[in-house]
C-alpha positions in Angstrom: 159.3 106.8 109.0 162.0 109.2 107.2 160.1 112.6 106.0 161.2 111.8 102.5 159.3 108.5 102.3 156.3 110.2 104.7 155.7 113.2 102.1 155.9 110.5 98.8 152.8 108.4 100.9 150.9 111.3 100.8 151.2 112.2 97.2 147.2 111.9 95.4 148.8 110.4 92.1 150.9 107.7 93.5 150.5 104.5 90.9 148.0 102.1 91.3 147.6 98.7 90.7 144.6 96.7 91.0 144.5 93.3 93.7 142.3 90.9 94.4 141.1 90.2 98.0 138.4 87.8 99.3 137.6 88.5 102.8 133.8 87.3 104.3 130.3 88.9 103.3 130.0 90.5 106.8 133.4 92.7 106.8 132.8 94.1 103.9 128.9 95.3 103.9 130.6 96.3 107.4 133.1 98.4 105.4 130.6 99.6 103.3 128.6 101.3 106.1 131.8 102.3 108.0 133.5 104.1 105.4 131.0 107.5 105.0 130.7 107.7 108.8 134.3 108.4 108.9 134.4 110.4 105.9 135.6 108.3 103.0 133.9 108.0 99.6 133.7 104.5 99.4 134.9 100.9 100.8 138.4 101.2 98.9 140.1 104.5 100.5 139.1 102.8 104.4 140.7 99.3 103.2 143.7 101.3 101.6 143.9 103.2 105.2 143.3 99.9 107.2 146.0 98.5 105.6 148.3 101.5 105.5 148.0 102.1 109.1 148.8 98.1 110.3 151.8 98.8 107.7 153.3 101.4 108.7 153.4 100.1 112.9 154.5 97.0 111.2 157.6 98.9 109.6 158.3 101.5 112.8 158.8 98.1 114.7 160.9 96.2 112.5 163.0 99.3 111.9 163.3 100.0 115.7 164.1 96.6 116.1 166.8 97.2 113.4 168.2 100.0 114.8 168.5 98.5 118.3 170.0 95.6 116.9 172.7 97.4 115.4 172.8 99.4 118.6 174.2 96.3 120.3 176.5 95.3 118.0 178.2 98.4 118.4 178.0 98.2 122.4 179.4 94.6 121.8 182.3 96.1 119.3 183.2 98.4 122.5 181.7 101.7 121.0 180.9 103.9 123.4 177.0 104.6 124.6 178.1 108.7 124.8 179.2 108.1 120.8 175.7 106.0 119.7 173.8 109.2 121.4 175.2 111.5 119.3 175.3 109.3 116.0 171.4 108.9 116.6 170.6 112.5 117.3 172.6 113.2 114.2 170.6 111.0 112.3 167.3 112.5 113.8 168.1 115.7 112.5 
């Protein structure tokens, strides 16, 4: 994840918007009794880091798989592997 979009996650006033989710009795008097053990005020924050969490693997992965993609495609357009290094490090930077 880019630093930009990491320091606009963490923001306290992001917008909001409400959704609607059934999920099953169980999980969420489980939630309920979960969330103060690790520290959150209620059910919501824990679902909203449940989901963040799964999220943002989800997006490393399809932006690795992205990036490696595009990797091969230059391989297969002949550009050198010395010249992909250094376009990558630049881009780390």
């Amino acid at each position: 994840m880019k630093m930009t979009d990491l320091k606009t996650r963490l923001q306290r006033n992001r917008p909001m918007t409400t959704v609607t989710l059934r999920m099953p009795e169980d999980v969420l008097a489980d939630l309920k009794r979960m969330a103060p053990l690790l520290g959150y005020t209620g059910y919501q924050p824990l679902m909203r880091t449940y989901i963040g969490q799964g999220l943002r693997a989800d997006l490393e992965k399809l932006e690795n798989t992205a990036i490696n993609r595009f990797v091969e495609a230059l391989r297969h357009q002949g550009v050198p592997d010395e010249a992909i290094r250094k376009a990558i490090a630049e881009m780390a930077a």
